[in-house]
TIBA-667060 format. One record per residue (C-alpha): z, x negated, y negated; residue in one letter. Coordinates in steps of 0.25 Angstrom, whole numbers, padded with zeros to 4 digits, always signed. Each point is the difference from the previous one (the first is absolute). Example, Ala and Ser with C-alpha at 12.3 -4.5 7.8 and 13.67 -1.06 7.14 Angstrom:
% TIBA-667060
+0031-0049+0018A
-0002-0006-0014S
This chain:
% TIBA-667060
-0149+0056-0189X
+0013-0003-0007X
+0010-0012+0006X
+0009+0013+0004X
-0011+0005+0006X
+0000-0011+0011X
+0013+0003+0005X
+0002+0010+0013X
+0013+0011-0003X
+0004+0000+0016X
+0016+0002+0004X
+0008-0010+0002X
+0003+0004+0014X
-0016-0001+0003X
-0001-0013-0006X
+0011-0005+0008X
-0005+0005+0013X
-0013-0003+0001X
+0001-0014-0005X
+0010+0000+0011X
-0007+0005+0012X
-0011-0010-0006X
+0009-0010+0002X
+0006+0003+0013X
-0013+0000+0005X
-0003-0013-0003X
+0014-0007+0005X
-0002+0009+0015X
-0015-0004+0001X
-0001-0013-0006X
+0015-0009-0002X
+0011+0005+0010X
-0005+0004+0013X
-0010-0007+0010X
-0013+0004+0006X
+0000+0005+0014X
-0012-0008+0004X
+0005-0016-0004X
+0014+0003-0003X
-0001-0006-0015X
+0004+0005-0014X
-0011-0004-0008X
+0009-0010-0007X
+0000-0007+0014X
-0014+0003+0001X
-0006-0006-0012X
+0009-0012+0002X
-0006-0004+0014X
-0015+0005-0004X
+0001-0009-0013X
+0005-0012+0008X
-0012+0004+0010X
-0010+0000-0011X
+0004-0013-0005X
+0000-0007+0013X
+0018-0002+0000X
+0000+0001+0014X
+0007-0006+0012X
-0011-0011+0005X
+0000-0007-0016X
+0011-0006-0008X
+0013+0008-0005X
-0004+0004-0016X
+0010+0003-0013X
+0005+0013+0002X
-0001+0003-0014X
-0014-0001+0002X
-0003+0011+0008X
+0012+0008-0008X
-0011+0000-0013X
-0011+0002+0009X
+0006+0012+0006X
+0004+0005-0014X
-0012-0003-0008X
-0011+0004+0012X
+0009+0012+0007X
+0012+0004-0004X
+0004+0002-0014X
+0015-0001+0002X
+0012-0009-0004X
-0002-0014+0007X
+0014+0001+0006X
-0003+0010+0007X
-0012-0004+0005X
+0008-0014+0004X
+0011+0008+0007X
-0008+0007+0008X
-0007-0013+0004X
+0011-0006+0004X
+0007+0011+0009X
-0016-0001+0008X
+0006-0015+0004X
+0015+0005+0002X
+0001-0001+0016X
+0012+0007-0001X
-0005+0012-0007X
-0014+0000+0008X
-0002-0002+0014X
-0015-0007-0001X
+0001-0006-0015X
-0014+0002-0005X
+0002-0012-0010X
+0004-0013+0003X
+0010-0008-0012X
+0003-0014-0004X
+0014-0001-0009X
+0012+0010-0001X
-0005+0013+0003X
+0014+0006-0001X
+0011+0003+0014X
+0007+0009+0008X
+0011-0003-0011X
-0007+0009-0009X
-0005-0013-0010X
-0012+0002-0010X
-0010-0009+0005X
-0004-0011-0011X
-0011+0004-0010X
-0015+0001+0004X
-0004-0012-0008X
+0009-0008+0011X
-0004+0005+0012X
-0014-0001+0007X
-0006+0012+0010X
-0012+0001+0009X
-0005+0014+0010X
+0008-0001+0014X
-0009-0002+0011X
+0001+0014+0005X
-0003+0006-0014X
-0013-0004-0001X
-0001+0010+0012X
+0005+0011-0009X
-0013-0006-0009X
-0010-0003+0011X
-0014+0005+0000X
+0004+0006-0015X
-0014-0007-0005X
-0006+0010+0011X
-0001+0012-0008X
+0012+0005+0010X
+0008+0006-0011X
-0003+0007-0014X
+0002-0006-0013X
+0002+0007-0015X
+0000-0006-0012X
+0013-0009-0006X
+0007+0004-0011X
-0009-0004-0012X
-0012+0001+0009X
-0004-0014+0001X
+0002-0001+0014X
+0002+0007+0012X
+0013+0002+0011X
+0001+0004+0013X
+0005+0014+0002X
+0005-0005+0014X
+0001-0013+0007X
-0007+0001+0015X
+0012-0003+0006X
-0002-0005+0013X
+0013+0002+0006X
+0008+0011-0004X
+0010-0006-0012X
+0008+0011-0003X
+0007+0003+0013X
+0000-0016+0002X
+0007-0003-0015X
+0005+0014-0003X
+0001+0005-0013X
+0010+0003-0010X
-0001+0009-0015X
+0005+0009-0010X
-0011+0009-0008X
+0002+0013-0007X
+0005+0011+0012X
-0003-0009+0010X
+0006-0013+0007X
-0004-0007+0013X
+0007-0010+0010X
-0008-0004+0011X
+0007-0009+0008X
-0007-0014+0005X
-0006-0001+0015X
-0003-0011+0010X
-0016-0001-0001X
-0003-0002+0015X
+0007+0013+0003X
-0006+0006-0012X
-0013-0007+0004X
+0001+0007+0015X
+0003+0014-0004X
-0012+0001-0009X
-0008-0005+0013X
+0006+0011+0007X
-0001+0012-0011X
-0015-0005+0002X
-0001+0000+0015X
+0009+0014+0000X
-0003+0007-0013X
+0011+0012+0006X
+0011-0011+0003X
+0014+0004-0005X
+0012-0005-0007X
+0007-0004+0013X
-0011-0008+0005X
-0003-0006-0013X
+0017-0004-0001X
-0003-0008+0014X
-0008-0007-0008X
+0006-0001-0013X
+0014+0002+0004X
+0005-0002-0017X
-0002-0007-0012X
+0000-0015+0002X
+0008-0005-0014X
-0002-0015-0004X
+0015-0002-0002X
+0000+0003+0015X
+0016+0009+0003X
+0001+0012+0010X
-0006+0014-0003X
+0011+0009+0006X
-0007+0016+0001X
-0011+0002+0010X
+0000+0014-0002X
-0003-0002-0017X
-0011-0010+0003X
-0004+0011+0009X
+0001+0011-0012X
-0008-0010-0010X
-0012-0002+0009X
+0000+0014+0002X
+0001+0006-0013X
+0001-0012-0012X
+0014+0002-0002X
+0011-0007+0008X
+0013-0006-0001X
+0006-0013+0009X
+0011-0009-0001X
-0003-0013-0001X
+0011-0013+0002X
+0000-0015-0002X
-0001-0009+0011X
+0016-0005+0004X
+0006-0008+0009X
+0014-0003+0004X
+0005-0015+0003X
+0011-0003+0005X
+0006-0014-0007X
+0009-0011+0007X
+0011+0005-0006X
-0003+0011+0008X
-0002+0008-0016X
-0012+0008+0000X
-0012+0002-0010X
-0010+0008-0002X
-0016-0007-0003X
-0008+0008-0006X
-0015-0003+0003X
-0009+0011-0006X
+0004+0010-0012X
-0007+0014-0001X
-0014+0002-0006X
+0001-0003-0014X
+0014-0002-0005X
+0003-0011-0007X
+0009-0012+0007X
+0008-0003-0012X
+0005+0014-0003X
+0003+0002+0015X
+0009-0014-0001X
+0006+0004-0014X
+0002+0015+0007X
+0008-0005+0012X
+0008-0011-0007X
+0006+0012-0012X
+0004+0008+0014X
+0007-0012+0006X
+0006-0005-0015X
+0006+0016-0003X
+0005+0001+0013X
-0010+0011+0004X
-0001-0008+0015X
+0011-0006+0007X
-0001-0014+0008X
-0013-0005-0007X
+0002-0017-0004X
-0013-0003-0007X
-0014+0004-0001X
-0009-0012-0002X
-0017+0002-0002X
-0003-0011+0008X
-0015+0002-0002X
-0010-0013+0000X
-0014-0003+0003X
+0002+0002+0015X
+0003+0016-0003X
+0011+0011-0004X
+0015-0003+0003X
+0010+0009-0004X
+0016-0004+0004X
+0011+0009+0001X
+0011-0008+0004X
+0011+0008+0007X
+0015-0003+0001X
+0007-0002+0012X
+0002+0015+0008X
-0009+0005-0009X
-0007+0014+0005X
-0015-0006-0002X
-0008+0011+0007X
+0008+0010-0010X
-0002-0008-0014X
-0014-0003+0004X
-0001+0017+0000X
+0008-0002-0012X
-0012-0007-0006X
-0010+0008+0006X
+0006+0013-0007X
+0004-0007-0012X
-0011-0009-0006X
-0015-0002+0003X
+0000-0005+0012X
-0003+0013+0006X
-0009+0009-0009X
-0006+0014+0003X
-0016-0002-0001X
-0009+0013-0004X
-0014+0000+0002X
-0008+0007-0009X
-0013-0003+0006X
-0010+0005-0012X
-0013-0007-0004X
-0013+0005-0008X
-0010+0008+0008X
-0013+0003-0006X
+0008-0001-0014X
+0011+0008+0005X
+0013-0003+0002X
+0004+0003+0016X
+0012-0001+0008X
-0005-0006+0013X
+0003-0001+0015X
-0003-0013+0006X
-0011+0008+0009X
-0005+0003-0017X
+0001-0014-0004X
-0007-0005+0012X
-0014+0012-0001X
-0001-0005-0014X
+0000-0015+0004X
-0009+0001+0010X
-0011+0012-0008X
+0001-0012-0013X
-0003-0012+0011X
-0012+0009+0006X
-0005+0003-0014X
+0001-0016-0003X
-0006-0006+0013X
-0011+0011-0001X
-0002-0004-0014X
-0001-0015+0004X
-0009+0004+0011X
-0011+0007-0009X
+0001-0012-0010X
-0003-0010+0011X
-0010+0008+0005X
-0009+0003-0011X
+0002-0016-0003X
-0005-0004+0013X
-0012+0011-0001X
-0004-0006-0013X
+0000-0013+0005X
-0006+0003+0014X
-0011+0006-0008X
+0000-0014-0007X
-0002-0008+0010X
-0011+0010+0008X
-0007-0003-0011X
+0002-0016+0000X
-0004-0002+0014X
-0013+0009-0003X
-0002-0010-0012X
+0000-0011+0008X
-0008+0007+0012X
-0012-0001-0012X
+0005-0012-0009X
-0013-0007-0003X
-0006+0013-0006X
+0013+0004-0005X
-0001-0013-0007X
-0013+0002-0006X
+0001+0012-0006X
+0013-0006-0007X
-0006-0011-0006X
-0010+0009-0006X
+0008+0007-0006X
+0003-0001-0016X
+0014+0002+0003X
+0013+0005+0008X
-0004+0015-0003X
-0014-0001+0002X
+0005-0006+0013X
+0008+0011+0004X
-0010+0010-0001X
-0012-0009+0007X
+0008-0003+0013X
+0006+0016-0001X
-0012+0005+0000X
-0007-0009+0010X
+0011-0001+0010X
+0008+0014-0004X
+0012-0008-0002X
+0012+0008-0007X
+0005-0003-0016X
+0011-0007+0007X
-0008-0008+0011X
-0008-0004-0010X
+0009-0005-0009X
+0008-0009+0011X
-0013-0006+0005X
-0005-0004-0015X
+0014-0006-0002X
+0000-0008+0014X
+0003-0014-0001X
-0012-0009+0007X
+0010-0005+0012X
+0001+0011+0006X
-0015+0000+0002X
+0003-0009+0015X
-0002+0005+0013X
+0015+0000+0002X
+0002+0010-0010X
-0008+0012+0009X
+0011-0003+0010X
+0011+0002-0010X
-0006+0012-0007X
-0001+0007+0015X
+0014-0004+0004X
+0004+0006-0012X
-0009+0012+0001X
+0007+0002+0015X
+0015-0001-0006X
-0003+0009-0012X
-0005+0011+0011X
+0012-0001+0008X
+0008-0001-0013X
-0006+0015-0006X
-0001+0006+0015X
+0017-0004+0000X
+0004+0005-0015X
-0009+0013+0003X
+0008+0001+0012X
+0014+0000-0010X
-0007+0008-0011X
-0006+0012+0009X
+0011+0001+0013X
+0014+0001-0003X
+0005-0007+0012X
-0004-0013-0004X
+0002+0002-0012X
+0016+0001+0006X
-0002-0011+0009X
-0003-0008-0011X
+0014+0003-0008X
+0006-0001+0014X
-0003-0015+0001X
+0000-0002-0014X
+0015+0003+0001X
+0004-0008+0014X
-0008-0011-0007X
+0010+0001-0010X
+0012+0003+0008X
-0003-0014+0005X
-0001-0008-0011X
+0012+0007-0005X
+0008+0001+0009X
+0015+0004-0005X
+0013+0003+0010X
+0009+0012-0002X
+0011-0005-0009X
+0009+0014-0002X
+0006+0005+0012X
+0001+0015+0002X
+0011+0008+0007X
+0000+0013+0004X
+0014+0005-0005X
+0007-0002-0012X
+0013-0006+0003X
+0012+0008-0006X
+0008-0009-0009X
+0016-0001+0006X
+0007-0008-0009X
+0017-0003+0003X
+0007+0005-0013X
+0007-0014+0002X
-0013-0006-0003X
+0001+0005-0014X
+0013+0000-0004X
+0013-0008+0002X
+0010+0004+0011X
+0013+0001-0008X
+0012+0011+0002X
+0004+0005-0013X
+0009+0011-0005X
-0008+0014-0005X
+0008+0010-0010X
-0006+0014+0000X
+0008+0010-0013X
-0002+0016+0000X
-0005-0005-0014X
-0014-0006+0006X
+0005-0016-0002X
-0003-0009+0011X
+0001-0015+0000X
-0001-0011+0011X
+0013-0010-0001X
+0000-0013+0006X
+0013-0001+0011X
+0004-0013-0010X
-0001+0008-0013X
+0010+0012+0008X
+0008-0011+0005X
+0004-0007-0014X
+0004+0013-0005X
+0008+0004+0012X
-0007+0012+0001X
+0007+0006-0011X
-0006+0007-0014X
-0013+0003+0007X
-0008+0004-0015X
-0001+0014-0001X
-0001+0011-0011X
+0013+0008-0003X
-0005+0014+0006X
-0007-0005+0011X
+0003-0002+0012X
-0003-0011+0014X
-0010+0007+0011X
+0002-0011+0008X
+0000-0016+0002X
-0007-0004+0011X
-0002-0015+0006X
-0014-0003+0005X
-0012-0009+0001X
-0011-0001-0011X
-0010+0004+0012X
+0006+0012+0001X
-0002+0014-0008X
+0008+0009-0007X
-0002+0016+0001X
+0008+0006-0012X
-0001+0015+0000X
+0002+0010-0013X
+0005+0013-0003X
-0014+0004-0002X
-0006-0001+0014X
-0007-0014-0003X
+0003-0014+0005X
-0002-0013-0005X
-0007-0010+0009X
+0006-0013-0004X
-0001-0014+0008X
+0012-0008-0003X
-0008-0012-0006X
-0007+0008-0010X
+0013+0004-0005X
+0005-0007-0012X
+0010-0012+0002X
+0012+0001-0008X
+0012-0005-0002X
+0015+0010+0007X
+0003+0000-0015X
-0012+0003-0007X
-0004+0013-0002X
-0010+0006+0012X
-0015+0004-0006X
-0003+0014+0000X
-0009+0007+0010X
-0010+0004-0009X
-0005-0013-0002X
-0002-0002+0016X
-0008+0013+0002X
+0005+0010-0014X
+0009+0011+0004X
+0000+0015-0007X
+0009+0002-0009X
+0015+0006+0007X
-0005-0005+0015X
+0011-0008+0006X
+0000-0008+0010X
+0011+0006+0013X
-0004-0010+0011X
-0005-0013+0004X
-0004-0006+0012X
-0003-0015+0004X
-0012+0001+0010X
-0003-0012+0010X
-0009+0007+0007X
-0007+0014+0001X
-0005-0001+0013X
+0012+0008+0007X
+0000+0014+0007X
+0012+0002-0013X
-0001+0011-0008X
+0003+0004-0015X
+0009+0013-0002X
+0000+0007-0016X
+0009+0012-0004X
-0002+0008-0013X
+0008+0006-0010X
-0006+0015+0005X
+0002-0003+0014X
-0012-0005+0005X
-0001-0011+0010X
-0011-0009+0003X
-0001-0012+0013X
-0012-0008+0000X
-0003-0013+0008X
+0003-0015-0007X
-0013-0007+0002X
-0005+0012-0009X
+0005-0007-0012X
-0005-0014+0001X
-0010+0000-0011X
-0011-0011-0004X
-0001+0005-0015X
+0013+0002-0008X
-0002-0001-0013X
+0005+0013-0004X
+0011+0009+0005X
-0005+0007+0013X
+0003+0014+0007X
+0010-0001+0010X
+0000+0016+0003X
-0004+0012-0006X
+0009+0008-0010X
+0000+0013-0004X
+0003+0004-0016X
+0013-0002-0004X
+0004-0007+0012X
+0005-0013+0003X
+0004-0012+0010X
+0014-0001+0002X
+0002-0010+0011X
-0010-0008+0011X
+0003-0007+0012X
-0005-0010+0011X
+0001+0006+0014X
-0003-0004+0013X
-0004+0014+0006X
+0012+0005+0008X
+0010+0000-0011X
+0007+0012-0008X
-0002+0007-0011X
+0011+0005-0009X
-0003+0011-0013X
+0010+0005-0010X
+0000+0011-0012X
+0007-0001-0013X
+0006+0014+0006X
+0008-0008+0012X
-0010+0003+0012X
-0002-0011+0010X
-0013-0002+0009X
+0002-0008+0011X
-0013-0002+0009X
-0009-0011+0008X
-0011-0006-0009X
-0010+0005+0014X
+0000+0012-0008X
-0009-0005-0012X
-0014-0002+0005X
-0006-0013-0004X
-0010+0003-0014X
-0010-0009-0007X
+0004-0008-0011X
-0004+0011-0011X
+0005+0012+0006X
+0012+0007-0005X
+0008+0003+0013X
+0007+0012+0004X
+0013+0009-0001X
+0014-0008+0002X
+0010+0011-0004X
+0003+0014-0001X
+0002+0000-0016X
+0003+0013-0008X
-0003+0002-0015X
+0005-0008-0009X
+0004-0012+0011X
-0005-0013+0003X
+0001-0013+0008X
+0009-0010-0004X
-0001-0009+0010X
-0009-0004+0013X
+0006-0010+0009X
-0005-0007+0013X
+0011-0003+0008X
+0000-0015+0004X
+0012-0001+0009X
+0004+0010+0013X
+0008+0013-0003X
+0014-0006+0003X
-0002-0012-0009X
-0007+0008-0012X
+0009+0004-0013X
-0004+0008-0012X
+0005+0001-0014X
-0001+0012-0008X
+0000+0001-0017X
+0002+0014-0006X
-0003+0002-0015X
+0016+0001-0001X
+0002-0013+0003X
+0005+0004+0014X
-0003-0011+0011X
+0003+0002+0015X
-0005-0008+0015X
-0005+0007+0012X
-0007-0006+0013X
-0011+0006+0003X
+0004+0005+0015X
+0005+0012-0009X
-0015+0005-0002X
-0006+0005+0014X
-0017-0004+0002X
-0010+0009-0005X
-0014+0005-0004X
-0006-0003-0012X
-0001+0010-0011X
+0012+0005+0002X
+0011+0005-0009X
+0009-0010+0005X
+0017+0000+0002X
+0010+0002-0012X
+0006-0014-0005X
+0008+0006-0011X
+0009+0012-0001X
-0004+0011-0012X
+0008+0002-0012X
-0003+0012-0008X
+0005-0004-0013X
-0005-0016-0003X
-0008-0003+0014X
-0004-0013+0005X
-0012-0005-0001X
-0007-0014+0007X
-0005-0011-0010X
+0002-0011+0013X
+0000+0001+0013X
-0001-0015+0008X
+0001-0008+0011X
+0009-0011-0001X
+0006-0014+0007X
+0012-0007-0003X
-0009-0011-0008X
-0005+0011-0009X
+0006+0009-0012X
-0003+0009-0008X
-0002+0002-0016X
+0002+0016-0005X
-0007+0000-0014X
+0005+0011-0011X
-0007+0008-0010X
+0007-0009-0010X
-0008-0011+0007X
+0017-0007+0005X
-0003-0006+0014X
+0010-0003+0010X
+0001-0007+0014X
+0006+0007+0012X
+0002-0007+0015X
-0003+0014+0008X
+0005-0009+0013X
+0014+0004-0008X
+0000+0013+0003X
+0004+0008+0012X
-0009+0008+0007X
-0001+0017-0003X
-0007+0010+0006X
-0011+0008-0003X
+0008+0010-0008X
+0006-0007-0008X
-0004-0005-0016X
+0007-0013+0001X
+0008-0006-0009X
-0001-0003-0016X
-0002-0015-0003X
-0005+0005-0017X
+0006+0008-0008X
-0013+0007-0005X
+0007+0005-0013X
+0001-0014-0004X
-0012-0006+0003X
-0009+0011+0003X
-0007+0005+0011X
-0006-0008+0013X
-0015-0002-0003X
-0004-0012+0009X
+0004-0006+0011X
-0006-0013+0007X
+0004-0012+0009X
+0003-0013-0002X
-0001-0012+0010X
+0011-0011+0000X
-0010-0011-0001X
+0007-0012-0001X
+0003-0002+0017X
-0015-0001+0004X
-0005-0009-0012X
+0012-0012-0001X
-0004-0015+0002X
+0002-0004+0014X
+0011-0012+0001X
């Protein structure tokens, strides 16, 4: 056969997958996930059994770590020594295992997340409740197979005399697989094995009596009595689990807050460092210091409050922001009969208990074919002695030890192995006192092999045996329930003062999308005068509010940006505002035609929208409040080619007012609109003909006597009328005529408002000229009127927009 010859032509893809599944295989049954029976990986495993074998346990001196690391790898595990070490040293971590399995002298690393020093400095021995993973392993109790070069053997399986892996949980990645088992309190694991014994149909809610949780070594409060019930009923589960806090009140009559235990394995340091970046970029409000405290004498985590300070509110804070509260999945899978298995806890307890009846049954047979071989032994030596003198004689004349054998087997009918003891019995144990001995032990023997028969042959011993077995250990090992369980899982409310500075600030809105938030001492320095702004666009509105408060700003497009004060950028009155786009990323021509400050959404208020081809929408407040705003989000449905015109805040008795560029008016109580969800489109407002729209929806905010509109034709014609001209009436009308019809150039609407004396308003051309108007200047006209010209449209072109500005200089000056 040629070299070439040697070589396989396989796909690629072949290759790749079946080396693959191979080794999948592999890291499933034998690295990443633990046997159901002892609860061990077999890294686990060959470290405690090589420890066992060379005597590295809990009743003899502490030995070199680094010792049993080459022991492990040159006997066992053919794998890097730092992994070997590392898993090593977590068996002596009581903060990762609830009963450590090896005990430690030297640095064996922290809560803090330290390395422990190098094995060559620390020194390990078997915990005492180890070796009961490990006893009666001598017994034949378990099956071994070969070691990795075959000079040796391993255990396939410890006997595990009390069931580890609910005890020390497990944790593992392996290919399309993961675990977490959770740790448990060993007396409560201890009774509900008992009882799954005594009741082999008991169920998960009497089992949960027992074992009400997991029991983790860093103690904290499991939150979530309905997830643990989930995860003992299926493998899968979800609770909440928190640290153990405190809060103290100091002389000064300043708070802190001690915390005493942190979740199941998060790491102190980063929990410190977490809360300290929140406090240092201003995430949490009325926080002094953090200080770890923590000494021999236990954990101690300080949260020093300043004085006032909400501390049930930034303790939330923490809860929700760092690792102090964390969300714990259980993922209960373990290796049954080679398989990978999610398991219940009633699973997890049926295969400890059929792997313990296997062991002692084992351990049963072994004793007892010991105690009948030596029984048969000493039948024999009491015989021997009954006929010593002959006995004797036919010894001496024999030529030697075989030839004895054979004289006294065939003469007295003594077995092979009764001969052989009787040959090699020593001469002092020829006396008289022996006979009494040798019966005593006869006697015991029998009552010995009448007992393990007993285990071996009815299986109610045999589970009375693992019964005491197990309150034998309970006893000696006798732990207290560090976790605390309770049944809810607490909502987190959290003060938005907590997190953010109280501070009134000034907010500028423009139709263009730029929004800013201005300090009142930046406003004031510049006199509130040149507020930065791009030529062709124009102010929304300026509002004063709190930084714990929230802005609503509406756009043309039936969308609204959800936006609270402090997450808005802080810049200066005469700096140029940020666009829009970088808050939450606007389309491309959506602009922005209101903005609202919101305090709170909790009112029986209501928001009212108009559209451009007469649509009308009204929709309750609390419907907007929104928990995730990163993007624009709807604010009511739109059909094609439609747009918002104007929205509104209403309490739910005020009036609604609609215009059409064609001079109609709609007066009419907003008890007409029927309240829609946030996402529907509304209904009819207006009567419209082809070729009409809506120029303007109002909601009236004063009574009939004290409210003034102003009307803006494309002519540049302006005229004031009080709305007691327009009679009340139903929606969806055609409305009454506000302008008399001229046949050859008629007037059309562009802007139809409602004004105060504090406000004016700005008429925009074609040409892009703006000019100011008081609308307070003119005198009142009737409905059939077109008012009079304040533009000569000839010059400047024709009326295209029309808005309001506010004279904002009175509410904002310095108080002297």
């Amino acid at each position: 056969m040629s070299q070439r010859e040697q070589y396989l032509d396989l796909p690629l893809e072949e290759v790749i997958g079946d080396r693959f599944g191979r080794y999948s295989k592999y890291i499933i049954q034998d690295r990443a996930l633990p046997d159901a029976r002892d609860g061990l990986k077999p890294v686990q495993r060959r470290i405690l059994y090589a420890m066992h074998k060379e005597g590295n346990t809990h009743e003899k001196g502490f030995r070199k770590s680094a010792k049993t690391v080459g022991t492990v790898i040159g006997n066992y595990h053919p794998h890097g020594d730092s992994s070997v070490y590392e898993a090593m040293v977590r068996l002596s971590q009581d903060w990762k295992v609830r009963n450590v399995l090896v005990e430690m002298h030297g640095n064996n690393g922290s809560v803090d997340g330290d390395p422990p020093a190098a094995m060559r400095y620390t020194e390990a021995r078997l915990a005492p409740i180890a070796s009961e993973l490990l006893r009666d392993i001598d017994k034949e109790t378990v099956g071994f197979i070969p070691n990795f070069d075959d000079t040796n053997h391993e255990p396939v399986v410890l006997p595990a005399r009390f069931p580890n892996l609910l005890v020390n949980g497990s944790t593992g990645i392996s290919a399309g697989y993961a675990t977490d088992i959770p740790p448990h309190n060993l007396n409560e694991v201890i009774d509900a094995v008992i009882k799954k014994i005594d009741a082999p149909d008991v169920t998960i809610d009497e089992l949960i009596e027992l074992i009400p949780g997991p029991d983790f070594p860093t103690g904290g409060i499991i939150q979530g009595a309905d997830g643990i019930k989930q995860a003992y009923r299926t493998g899968k589960g979800k609770v909440v689990v928190r640290g153990r806090c405190e809060i103290e009140t100091l002389r000064s009559k300043r708070e802190q807050i001690v915390i005493t235990e942190i979740p199941y394995e998060v790491n102190k340091a980063s929990l410190v460092k977490r809360m300290d970046e929140l406090k240092l970029d201003r995430k949490v409000e009325g926080v002094a210091e953090i200080r770890d405290e923590t000494d021999r004498t236990g954990m101690r985590i300080v949260i020093e409050l300043k004085k006032d300070a909400d501390s049930i509110g930034i303790l939330n804070f923490f809860y929700k922001n760092t690792d102090l509260q964390i969300t714990y999945n259980f993922n209960m899978v373990a290796i049954v009969d080679k398989t990978p298995k999610l398991m219940s806890l009633v699973d997890m307890l049926e295969a400890y208990i059929k792997h313990q009846r296997h062991v002692i049954r084992r351990a049963a047979t072994f004793d007892l074919n010991k105690a009948k071989t030596r029984h048969h032994i000493v039948e024999g030596l009491i015989k021997a002695i009954s006929v010593l003198d002959e006995l004797i004689q036919k010894i001496r004349q024999s030529k030697d030890k075989k030839d004895a054998k054979t004289r006294i087997k065939e003469a007295y009918q003594f077995t092979e192995e009764q001969a052989e003891a009787i040959v090699n019995l020593q001469l002092y144990r020829l006396t008289n006192t022996d006979i009494t001995a040798l019966q005593q032990e006869l006697d015991t023997l029998t009552k010995e092999m009448t007992r393990l028969e007993k285990i071996v042959t009815d299986n109610k011993t045999l589970d009375n045996v693992i019964k005491k077995d197990l309150k034998d250990l309970k006893k000696r090992f006798n732990t207290v329930r560090l976790t605390t369980i309770e049944q809810e899982v607490e909502e987190l409310k959290i003060n938005l003062e907590v997190m953010i500075a109280s501070e009134d600030v000034l907010v500028s809105v423009t139709h263009d999308g730029y929004i800013k938030r201005t300090s009142l001492r930046s406003y004031q320095a510049s006199n509130g005068e040149d507020l930065a702004m791009k030529e062709e666009d124009r102010l929304v509105g300026l509002y004063e509010v709190n930084t714990t408060d929230t802005m609503l700003m509406f756009t043309n497009r039936g969308r609204y940006i959800y936006a609270p004060v402090h997450t808005l950028p802080d810049i200066r009155w005469k700096d140029l505002a940020q666009h829009a786009s970088h808050l939450v990323g606007l389309d491309q021509g959506e602009k922005i035609i209101e903005a609202m400050p919101m305090r709170d959404f909790n009112t029986t208020e209501y928001l009212i929208f108009f559209t451009k081809n007469g649509m009308v929408k009204r929709s309750e407040l609390k419907l907007y409040e929104a928990s995730r705003y990163s993007k624009p989000l709807i604010a009511t449905g739109l059909k094609k080619g439609d747009e918002v015109i104007s929205v509104y805040r209403s309490n739910g008795l005020q009036d609604v007012f609609v215009v059409s560029n064609r001079g109609y008016g709609l007066h009419y109580s907003e008890a007409e609109i029927s309240p829609v969800g946030q996402r529907a489109a509304g209904v009819k407002a207006i009567q419209l003909k082809q070729d009409e729209h809506v120029v303007s929806g109002l909601v009236m905010s004063g009574e009939d006597d004290d409210t003034f509109f102003t009307l803006v034709t494309q002519r540049g014609a302006m005229k004031r009328m009080a709305l007691s001209l327009f009679e009340t009436a139903k929606r969806a009308n055609r409305g009454q005529i506000m302008l008399r019809e001229l046949k050859g150039k008629p007037h059309r609407v562009v802007g139809f408002l409602e004004c105060s004396s504090l406000e004016q308003i700005v008429l925009e051309t074609t040409s892009g000229d703006r000019s100011l108007h008081h609308p307070m200047a003119l005198s009142l006209s009737d409905r059939y009127s077109n008012g009079s010209f304040v533009l000569d449209t000839d010059q400047v072109g024709d009326v295209v927009n029309v808005y309001k500005e506010t004279l904002y200089e009175a509410p904002f000056k310095e108080e002297k």
